[in-house]
Legacy VTK file of the C-alpha trace (Angstrom):
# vtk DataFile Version 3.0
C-alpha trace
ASCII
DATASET POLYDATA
POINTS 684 float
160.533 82.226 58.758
160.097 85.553 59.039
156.851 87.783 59.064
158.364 91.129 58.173
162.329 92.385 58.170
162.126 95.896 59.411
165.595 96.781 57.643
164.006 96.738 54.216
165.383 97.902 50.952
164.234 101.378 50.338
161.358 101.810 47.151
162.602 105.160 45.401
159.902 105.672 42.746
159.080 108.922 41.224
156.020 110.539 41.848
154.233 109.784 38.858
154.192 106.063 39.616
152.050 106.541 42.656
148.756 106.286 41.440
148.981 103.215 41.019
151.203 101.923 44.219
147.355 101.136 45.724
145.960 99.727 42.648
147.104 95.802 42.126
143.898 95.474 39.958
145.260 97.207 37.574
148.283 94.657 36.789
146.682 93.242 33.674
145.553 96.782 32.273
148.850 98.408 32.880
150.580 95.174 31.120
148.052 95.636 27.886
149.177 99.237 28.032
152.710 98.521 27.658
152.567 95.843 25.376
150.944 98.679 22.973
153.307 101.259 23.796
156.113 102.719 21.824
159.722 103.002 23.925
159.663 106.449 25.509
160.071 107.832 29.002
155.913 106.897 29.387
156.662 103.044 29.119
159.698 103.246 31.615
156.562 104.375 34.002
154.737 101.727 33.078
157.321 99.300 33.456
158.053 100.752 36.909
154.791 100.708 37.987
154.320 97.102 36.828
157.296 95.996 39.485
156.025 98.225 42.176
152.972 96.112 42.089
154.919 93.145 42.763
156.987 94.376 44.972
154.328 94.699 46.725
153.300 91.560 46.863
156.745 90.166 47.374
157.056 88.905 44.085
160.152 90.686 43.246
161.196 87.890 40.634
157.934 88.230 38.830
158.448 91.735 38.215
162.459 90.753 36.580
161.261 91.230 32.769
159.898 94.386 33.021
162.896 95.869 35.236
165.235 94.517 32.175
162.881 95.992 29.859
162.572 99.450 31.820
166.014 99.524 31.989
167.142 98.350 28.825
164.709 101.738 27.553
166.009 103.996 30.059
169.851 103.115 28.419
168.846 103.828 24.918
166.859 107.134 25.753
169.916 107.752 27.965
167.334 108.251 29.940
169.258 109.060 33.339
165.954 109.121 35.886
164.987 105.677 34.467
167.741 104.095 34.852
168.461 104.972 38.540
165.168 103.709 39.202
165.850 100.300 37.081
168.927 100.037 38.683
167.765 100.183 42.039
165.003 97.829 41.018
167.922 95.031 40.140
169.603 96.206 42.916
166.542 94.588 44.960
166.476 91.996 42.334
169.842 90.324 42.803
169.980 90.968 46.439
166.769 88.730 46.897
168.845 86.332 44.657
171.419 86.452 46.727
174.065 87.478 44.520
176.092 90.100 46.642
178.173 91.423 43.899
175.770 92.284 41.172
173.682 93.999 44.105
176.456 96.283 45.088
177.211 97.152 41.372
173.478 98.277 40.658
172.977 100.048 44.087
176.154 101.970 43.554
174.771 102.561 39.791
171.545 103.932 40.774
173.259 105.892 43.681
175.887 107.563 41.033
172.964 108.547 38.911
170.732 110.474 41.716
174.438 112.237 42.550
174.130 113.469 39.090
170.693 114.804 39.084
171.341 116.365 42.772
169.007 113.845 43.924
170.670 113.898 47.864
167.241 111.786 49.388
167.517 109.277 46.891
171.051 109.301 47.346
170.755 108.661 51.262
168.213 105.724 50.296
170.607 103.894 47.558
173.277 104.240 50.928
170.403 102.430 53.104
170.391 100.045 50.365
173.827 98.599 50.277
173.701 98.508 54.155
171.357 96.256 54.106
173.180 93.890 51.170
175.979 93.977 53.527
173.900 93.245 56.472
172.424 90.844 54.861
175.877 88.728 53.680
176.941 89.124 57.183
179.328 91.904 56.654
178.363 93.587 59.862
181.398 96.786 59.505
180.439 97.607 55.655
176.739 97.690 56.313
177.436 100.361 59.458
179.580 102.329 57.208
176.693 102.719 54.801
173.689 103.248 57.266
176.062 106.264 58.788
177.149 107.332 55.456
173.251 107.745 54.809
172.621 108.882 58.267
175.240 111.989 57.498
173.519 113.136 54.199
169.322 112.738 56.376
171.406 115.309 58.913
172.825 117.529 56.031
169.247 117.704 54.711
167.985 118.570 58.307
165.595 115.765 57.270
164.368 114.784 60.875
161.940 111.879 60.140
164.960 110.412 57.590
167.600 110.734 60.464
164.735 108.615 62.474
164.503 105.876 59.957
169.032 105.552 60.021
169.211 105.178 63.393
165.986 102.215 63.521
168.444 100.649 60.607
171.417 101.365 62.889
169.256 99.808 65.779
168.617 96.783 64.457
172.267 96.346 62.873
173.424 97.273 66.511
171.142 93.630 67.480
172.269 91.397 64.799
175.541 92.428 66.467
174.440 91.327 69.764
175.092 94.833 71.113
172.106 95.292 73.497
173.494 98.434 74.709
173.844 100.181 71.443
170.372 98.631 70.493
167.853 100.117 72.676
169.525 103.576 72.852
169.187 103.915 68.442
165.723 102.859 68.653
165.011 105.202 71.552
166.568 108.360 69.793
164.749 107.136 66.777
161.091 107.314 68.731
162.443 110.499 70.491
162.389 112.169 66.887
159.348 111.200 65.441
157.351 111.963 68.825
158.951 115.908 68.025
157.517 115.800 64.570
154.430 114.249 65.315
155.099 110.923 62.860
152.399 108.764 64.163
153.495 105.978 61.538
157.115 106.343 62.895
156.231 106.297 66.590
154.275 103.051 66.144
156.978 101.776 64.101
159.955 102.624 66.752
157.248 101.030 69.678
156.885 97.741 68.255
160.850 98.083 67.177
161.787 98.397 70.858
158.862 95.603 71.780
160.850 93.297 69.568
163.661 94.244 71.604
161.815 93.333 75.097
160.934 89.901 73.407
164.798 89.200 72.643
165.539 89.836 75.862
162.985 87.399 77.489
161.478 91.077 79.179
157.844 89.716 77.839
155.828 91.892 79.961
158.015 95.062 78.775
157.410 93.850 75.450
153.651 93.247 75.553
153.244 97.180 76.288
155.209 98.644 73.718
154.096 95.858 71.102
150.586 96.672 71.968
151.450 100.578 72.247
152.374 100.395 68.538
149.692 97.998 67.120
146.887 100.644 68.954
148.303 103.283 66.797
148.820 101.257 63.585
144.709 100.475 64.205
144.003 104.402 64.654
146.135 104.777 60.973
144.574 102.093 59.342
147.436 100.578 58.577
146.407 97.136 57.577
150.193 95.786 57.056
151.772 96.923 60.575
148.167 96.106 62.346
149.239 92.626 60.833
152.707 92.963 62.072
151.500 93.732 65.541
149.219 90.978 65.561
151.621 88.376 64.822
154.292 89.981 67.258
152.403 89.648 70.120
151.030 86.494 69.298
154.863 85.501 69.358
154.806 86.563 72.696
151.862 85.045 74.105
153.408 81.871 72.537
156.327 82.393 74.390
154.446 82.843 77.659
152.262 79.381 76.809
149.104 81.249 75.998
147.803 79.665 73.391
144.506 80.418 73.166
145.343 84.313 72.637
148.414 83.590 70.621
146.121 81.590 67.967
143.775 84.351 67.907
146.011 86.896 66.855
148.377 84.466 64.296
144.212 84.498 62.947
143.888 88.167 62.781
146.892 88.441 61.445
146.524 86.018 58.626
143.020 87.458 57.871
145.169 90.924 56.827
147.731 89.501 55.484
145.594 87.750 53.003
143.839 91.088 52.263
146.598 92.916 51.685
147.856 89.476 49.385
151.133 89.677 51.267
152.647 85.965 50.966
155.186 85.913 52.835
152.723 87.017 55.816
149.782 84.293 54.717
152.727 81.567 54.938
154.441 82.472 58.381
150.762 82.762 59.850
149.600 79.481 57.929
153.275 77.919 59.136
153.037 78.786 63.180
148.968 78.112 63.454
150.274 74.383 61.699
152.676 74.334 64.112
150.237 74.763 67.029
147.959 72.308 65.263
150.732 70.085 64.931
152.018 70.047 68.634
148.255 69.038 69.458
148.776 65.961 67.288
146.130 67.479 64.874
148.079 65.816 61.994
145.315 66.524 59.079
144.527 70.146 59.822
148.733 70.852 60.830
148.853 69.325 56.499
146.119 71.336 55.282
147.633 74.588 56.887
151.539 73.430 55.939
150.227 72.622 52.391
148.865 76.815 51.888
152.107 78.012 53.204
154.054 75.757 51.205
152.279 77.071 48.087
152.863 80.547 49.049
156.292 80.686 50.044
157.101 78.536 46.534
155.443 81.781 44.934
157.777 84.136 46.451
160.237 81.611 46.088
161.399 82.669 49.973
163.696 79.171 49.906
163.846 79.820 54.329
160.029 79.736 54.279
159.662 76.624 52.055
162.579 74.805 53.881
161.342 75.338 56.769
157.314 73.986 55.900
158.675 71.301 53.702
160.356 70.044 57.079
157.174 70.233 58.799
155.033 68.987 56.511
157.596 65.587 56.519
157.292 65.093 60.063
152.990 65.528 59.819
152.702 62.789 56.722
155.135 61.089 58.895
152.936 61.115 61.546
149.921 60.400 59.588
151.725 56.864 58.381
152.055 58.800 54.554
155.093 57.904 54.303
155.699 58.526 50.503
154.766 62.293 51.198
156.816 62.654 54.159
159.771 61.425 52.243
159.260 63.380 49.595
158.730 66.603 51.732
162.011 65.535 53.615
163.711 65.714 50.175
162.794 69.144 49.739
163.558 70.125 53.315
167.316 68.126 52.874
167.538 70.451 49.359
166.187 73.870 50.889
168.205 73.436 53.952
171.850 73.056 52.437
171.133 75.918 50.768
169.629 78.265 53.327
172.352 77.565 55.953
175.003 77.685 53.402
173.781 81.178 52.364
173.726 81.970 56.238
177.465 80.739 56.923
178.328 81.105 54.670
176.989 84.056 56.388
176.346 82.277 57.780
180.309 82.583 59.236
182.770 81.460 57.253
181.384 83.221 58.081
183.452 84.896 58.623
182.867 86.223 58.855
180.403 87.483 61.838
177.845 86.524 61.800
174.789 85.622 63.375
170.649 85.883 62.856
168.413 87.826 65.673
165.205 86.817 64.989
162.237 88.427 66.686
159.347 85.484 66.383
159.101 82.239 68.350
158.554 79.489 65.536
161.871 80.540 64.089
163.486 80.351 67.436
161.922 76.738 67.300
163.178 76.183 63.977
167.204 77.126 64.824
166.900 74.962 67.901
165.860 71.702 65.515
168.331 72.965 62.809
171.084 72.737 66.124
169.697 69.178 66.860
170.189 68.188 63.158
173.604 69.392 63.548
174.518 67.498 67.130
172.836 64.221 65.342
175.250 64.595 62.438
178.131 65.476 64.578
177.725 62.007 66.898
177.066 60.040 63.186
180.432 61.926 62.172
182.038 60.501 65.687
180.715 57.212 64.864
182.026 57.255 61.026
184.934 57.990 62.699
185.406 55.126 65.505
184.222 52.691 62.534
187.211 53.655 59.986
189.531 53.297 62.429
188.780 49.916 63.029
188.216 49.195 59.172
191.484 50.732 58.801
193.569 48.717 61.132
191.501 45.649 60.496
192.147 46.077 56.729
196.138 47.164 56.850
196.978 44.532 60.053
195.499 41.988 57.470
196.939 42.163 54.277
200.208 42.806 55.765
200.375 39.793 57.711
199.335 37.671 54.860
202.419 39.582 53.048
204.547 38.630 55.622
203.697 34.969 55.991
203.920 34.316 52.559
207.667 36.363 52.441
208.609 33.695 54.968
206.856 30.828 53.812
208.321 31.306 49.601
210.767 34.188 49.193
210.922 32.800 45.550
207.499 33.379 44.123
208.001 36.757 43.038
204.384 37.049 41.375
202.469 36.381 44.848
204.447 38.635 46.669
203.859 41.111 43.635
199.637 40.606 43.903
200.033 40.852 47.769
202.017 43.783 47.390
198.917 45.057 45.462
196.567 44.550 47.623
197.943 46.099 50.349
198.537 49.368 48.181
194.726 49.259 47.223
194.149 48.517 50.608
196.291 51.518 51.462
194.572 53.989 49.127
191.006 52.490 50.325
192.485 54.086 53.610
193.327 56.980 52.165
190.044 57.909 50.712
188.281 57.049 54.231
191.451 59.343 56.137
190.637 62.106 53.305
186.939 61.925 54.255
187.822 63.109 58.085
190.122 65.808 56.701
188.217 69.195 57.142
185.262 69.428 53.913
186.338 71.927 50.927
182.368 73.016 51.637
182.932 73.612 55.007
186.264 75.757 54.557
184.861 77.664 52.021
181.641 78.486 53.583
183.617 79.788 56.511
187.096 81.040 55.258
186.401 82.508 51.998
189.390 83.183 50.847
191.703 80.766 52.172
194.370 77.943 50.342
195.336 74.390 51.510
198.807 73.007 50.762
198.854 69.131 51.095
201.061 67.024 50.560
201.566 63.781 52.217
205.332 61.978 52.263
203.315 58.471 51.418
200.087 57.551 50.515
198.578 58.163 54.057
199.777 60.988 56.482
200.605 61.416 59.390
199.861 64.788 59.246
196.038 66.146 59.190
193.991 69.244 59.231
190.631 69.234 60.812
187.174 71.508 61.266
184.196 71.637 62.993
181.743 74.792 63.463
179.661 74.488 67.228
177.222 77.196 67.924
178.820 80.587 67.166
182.103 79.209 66.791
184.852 77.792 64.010
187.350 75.486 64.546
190.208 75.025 62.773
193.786 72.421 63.756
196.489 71.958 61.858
198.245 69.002 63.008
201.706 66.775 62.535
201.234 63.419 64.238
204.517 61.354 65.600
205.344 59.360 62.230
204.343 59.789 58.761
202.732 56.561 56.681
200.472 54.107 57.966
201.856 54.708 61.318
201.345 58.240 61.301
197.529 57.775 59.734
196.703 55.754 62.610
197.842 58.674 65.078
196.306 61.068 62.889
192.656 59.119 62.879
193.056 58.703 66.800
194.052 62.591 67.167
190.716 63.863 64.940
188.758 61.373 66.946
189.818 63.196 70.598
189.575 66.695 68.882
185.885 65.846 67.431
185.072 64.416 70.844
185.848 67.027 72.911
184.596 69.865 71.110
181.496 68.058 69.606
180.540 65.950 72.438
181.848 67.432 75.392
181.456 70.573 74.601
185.115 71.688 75.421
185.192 75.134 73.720
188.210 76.673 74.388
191.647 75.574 72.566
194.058 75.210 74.862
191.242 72.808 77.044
190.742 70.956 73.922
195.165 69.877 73.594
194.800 69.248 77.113
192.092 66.895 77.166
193.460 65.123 73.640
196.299 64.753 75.524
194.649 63.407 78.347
193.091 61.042 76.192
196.348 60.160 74.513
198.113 59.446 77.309
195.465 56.958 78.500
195.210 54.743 75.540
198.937 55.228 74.268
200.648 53.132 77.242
202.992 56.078 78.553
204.370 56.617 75.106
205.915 59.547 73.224
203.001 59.146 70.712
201.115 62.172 70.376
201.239 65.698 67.872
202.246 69.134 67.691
198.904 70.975 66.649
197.978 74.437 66.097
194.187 75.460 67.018
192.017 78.209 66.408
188.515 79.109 67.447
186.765 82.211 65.443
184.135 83.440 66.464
181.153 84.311 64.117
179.690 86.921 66.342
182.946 88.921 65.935
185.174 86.811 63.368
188.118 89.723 63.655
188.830 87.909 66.982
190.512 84.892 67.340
191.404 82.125 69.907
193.913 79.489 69.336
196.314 77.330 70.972
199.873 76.331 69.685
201.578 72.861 70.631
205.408 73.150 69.047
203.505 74.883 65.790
203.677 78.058 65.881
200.965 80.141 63.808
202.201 83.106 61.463
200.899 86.301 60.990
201.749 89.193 58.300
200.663 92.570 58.887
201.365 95.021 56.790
204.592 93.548 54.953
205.889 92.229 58.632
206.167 88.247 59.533
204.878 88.332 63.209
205.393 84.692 65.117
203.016 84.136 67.660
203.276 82.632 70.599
203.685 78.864 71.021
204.163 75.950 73.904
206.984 74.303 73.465
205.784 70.808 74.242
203.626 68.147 71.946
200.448 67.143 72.919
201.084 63.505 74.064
204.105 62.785 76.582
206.457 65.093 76.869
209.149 66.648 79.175
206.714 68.494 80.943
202.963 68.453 81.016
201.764 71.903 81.660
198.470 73.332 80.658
198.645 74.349 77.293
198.389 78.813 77.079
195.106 80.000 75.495
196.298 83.106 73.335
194.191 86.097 71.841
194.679 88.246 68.921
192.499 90.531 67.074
192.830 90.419 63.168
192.444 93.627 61.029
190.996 93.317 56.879
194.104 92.498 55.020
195.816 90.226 57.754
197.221 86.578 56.186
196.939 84.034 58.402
199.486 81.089 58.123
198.899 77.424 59.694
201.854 74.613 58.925
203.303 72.038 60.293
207.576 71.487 60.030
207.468 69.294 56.914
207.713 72.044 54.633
210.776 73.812 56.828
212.212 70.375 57.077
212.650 69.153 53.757
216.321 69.124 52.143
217.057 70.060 49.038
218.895 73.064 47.216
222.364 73.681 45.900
223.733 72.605 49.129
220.784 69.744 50.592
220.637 71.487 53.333
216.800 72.041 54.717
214.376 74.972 53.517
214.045 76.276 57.002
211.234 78.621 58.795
212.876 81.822 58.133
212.939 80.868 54.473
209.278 79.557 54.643
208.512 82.877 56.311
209.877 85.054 53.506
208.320 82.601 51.058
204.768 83.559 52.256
205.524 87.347 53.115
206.566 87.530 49.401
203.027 86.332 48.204
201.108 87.020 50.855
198.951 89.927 48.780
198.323 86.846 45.608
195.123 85.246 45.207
195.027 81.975 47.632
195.169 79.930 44.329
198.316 81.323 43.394
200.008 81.319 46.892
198.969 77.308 47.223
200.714 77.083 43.434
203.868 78.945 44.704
204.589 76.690 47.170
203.861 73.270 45.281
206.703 74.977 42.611
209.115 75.822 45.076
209.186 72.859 47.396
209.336 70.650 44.254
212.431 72.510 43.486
214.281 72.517 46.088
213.693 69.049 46.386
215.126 67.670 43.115
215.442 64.194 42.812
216.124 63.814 46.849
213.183 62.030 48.408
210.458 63.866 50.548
211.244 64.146 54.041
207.736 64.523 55.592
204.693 65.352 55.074
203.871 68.973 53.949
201.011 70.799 55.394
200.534 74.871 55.122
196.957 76.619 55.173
196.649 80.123 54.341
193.645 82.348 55.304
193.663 86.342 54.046
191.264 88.674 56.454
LINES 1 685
684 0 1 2 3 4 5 6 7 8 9 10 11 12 13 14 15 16 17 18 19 20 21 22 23 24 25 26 27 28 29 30 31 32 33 34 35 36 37 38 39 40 41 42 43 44 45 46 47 48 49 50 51 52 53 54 55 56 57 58 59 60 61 62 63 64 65 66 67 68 69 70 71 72 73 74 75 76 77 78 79 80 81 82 83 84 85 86 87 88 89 90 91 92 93 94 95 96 97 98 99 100 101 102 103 104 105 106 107 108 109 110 111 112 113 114 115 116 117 118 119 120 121 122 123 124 125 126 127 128 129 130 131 132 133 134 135 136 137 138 139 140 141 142 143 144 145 146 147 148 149 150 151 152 153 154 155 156 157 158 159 160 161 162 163 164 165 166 167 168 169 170 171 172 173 174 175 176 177 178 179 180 181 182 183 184 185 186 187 188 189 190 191 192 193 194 195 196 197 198 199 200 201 202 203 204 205 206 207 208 209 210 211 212 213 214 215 216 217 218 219 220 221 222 223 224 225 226 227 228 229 230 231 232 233 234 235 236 237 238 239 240 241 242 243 244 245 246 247 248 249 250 251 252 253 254 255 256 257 258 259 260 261 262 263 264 265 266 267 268 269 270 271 272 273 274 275 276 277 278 279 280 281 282 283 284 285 286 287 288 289 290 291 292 293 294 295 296 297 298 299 300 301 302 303 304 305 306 307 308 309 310 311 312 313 314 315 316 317 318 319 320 321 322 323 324 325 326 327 328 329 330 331 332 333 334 335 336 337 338 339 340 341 342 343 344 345 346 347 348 349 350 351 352 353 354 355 356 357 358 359 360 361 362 363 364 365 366 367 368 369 370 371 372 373 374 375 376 377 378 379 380 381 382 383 384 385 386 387 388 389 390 391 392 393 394 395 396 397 398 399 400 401 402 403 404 405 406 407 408 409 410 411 412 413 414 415 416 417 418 419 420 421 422 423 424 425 426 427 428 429 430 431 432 433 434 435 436 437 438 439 440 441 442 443 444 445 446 447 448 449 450 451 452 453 454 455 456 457 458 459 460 461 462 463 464 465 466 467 468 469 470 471 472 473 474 475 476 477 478 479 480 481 482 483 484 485 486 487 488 489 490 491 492 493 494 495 496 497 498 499 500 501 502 503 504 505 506 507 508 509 510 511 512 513 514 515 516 517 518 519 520 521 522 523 524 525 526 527 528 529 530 531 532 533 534 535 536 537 538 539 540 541 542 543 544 545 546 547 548 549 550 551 552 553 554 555 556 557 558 559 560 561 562 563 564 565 566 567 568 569 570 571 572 573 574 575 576 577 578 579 580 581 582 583 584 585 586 587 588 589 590 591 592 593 594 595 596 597 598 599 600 601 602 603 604 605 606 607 608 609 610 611 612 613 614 615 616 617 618 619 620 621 622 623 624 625 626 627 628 629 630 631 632 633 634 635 636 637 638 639 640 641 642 643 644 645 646 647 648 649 650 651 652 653 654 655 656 657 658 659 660 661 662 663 664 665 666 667 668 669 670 671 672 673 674 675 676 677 678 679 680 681 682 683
């Protein structure tokens, strides 16, 4: 939950709407003036004006039908002001909705119009703007290209206090990236300038800016004195909204530092303002961290009665982190309070708001991929990523569980059914229709097993979420496979094997469910985080339960990270990862030993690369290169496999997966699959 985002979109509204920027009174009068108006240049105003009022009181959706009617005007008047302005408007719109593309499109609309009315601030601002849609889908490189393609036109213009306000944007960008250096030096050139022009606002903005900073850092007495610094100035302004900011900043801190009694007196203050400047999204964090402190007392009644005001105010701005976030609260205090019909209820809402807020972040969140990662300045929402990480390790040992339980379903369900085949073979070769049934059973038996071995294999949600554009080729010699592919995401980090375990069939299922249970337990529960220490302690693990056989896999794995997704670990047992770069197959590296028994037992090599935008990825196992088939029935072969993906490397993923299904298919002909077939494809 957030109080305040200090990279905000930038309002570009003409002068004429300003009269009434201070005047939210007005809403119903300026409403009845529009409904009587006729559709000229006057009711674009009024429509603009209209949103500006709820804009300002974060009620962006609200203000939706009269940016579509504003802008629907400004297109028939070819009215070119009005629609820069509209378009900038759904430009906010759909980038509150989340809806990256239709962001970019209207901010780049709105941008192309003030180019053709010589408009170079507004310009700079529409720039600002698609920074921070790219900041805020986690595209960390885009949004810095923007903030410095707007920071180029404030220097052109010699517009001092505008360079100021780039480099607090470039600042903050600098700490989502975890770049502490980078951080503190923007935000100091950025308080440098408006100290030589005298920008009061500014300097009290760039004080609590580098405060926040201080906080991050866990330097809280650094951070009281340039937090307080800036809220003494915003008092001396009158600036009601960053007086508010201040007040719930420090509190932050003094939570931080256990003093509760001050920190509870300024979430107070700072609700008090909030309310009177009817900012929601401030009433509900303050409501939301005073019920948390009511809460942690075991106050149960008056934690609800504070949860239940920030729930209705965050539903209002529809801001889906701040409901999910007091919905889960609110479930724990009826929990508490033995209500348990509410607290289920609430945890409904909290299960629904959460898939959708982290899948937004991973997403981002992430996949993404893919960099990403969320500073955030106050302590409740540090409180609030720590339980979301618990959630997460309790799903991860009910996954590990799930896991140790079909495996013993499995063999308890094949081991029977085949053994009643078998006796009853012996026992009455002759009774062809019992053998038939049996021979049933053990197939639905079979495909029960599939479905539960398909339910381990890495989730389409979870792929997509963190490899957005990415294919998976599967194709298993018999009903089950010996060959797998597996993810996990812990902390900042994605995982990703591709794996080919000894046999293929029931067999190789087993050594496939056994293999995803060592990978899942040392990543997930003991926290092994680097590749090549998670083959060697799989193989460890194998060689302990396996009774000095040969069992075991050849595995590729790779870890990316999400603070910096254009770097990746991995570690290569036999399977060798592809890469093609600019029309050229490049091999990596590769150990050439399985993970299980082998000739030698070395520690497997932990290899780097750094990926560049455009990159294809390639992850298989030898099934595809093994299978025979062709004029001759010889096998396919890597170098052919290679040349197979360089050729379709720049398709869409859905066509590459298609491309391979064709051509294995035939080249096989009526000969009989070798293997199993496993190829994933991710493009940069």
């Amino acid at each position: 939950m957030r109080f305040k985002n200090f990279l905000i979109i930038i309002f570009l509204i003409p002068v004429f709407c300003r009269p009434f920027f201070a005047q939210e009174r007005k809403l119903d009068s300026l409403i009845k003036k529009l409904s009587n108006h006729k559709e000229d240049t006057m009711a674009t105003k009024l429509c603009y004006s209209i949103c500006n009022i709820y804009n300002n009181r974060g009620m962006i959706d609200s203000a939706a039908p009269y940016i579509y009617k504003g802008y629907a005007i400004s297109k028939k008047l070819k009215y070119v002001r009005g629609i820069a302005i509209a378009s900038n408007y759904l430009g906010q719109l759909y980038n509150h909705r989340g809806v990256l593309d239709s962001a970019v499109f209207y901010f780049t609309q709105s941008m192309t119009c003030y180019e053709q009315l010589k408009d170079s601030s507004r310009m700079s601002g529409m720039l600002n703007n698609l920074g921070v849609v790219y900041k805020g889908h986690g595209n960390i490189s885009k949004a810095m290209d923007y903030y410095f393609k707007a920071l180029k036109i404030k220097e052109q213009l010699r517009d001092t206090g505008g360079i100021a306000s780039a480099y607090t944007n470039i600042g903050h960008l600098f700490s989502e990236a975890g770049d502490t250096a980078n951080t503190i030096k923007y935000h100091r050139l950025a308080l440098a300038l408006r100290k030589e022009i005298k920008d009061i606002e500014g300097v009290s903005n760039s004080y609590m800016a580098i405060g926040l900073y201080y906080q991050n850092i866990e330097q809280l007495d650094l951070a009281l004195k340039y937090l307080q610094d800036g809220l003494k100035m915003a008092q001396e302004l009158g600036d009601e909204e960053s007086t508010a900011i201040g007040f719930f900043n420090i509190a932050n801190v003094y939570y931080k530092q256990k003093k509760l009694e001050k920190a509870k007196a300024l979430y107070e203050q700072a609700l008090v303002l909030a309310k009177k400047g009817n900012n929601y999204e401030g009433i509900a964090n303050c409501l939301a961290i005073l019920g948390d402190m009511r809460l942690e007392k075991k106050e149960y009644l008056q934690a609800i009665e504070l949860y239940n005001e920030a729930y209705e105010k965050a539903t209002v701005i529809d801001n889906k982190e701040l409901i999910n976030g007091v919905a889960h609260k609110l479930s724990l205090a009826y929990e508490a309070t033995g209500d348990f019909k509410k607290a289920y209820a609430f945890q409904k809402i909290w299960i629904l708001f959460k898939d959708s807020v982290f899948n937004q972040e991973n997403t981002r969140k992430l996949t993404s991929e893919t960099l990403k990662y969320e500073h955030e300045k106050e302590k409740l929402l540090i409180q609030k990523e720590q339980e979301r990480k618990e959630a997460i390790a309790k799903a991860e040992v009910f996954k590990k569980d799930l896991i140790l339980f079909a495996s013993i379903l499995f063999l308890v369900v094949v081991s029977v059914f085949s053994f009643i085949i078998f006796k009853r073979l012996r026992e009455n070769k002759k009774q062809k229709d019992i053998i038939e049934q049996q021979r049933n059973e053990m197939i639905d038996s079979i495909n029960y097993a599939k479905r539960i071995q398909f339910a381990l294999l890495a989730h389409t949600d979870l792929l997509q979420n963190n490899l957005p554009q990415h294919f998976v080729f599967f194709k298993p010699k018999d009903i089950v496979s010996g060959d797998f592919y597996w993810a996990t995401k812990k902390d900042d980090h994605f995982y990703l094997a591709v794996c080919d375990s000894t046999g293929h069939g029931v067999p190789g299922a087993f050594m496939s469910l056994l293999n995803i249970s060592f990978l899942n337990e040392a990543i997930n529960e003991k926290s092994i985080l680097a590749p090549n220490q998670v083959l060697n302690h799989v193989r460890k693990r194998l060689l302990e339960n396996m009774d000095g056989g040969r069992d075991g896999m050849d595995a590729a794995i790779m870890k990316i990270s999400l603070k910096e997704p254009n770097k990746i670990e991995y570690a290569a047992a036999n399977n060798a990862p592809i890469l093609i770069r600019n029309g050229v197959v490049i091999e990596l590296s590769k150990d050439k030993m399985p993970v299980g028994k082998g000739e030698t037992n070395d520690d497997f090599v932990l290899h780097k690369t750094e990926l560049q935008k455009g990159d294809s990825f390639y992850l298989y196992t030898d099934g595809f290169a093994d299978q025979f088939g062709g004029p001759k029935g010889k096998k396919f072969k890597y170098k052919q496999l290679n040349q197979l993906l360089l050729d379709n490397c720049n398709a869409p993923m859905a066509k590459q997966k298609e491309v391979l299904d064709r051509t294995i298919e035939k080249w096989r002909g009526n000969l009989e699959q070798v293997d199993d077939v496993c190829v994933i494809g991710i493009k940069i």
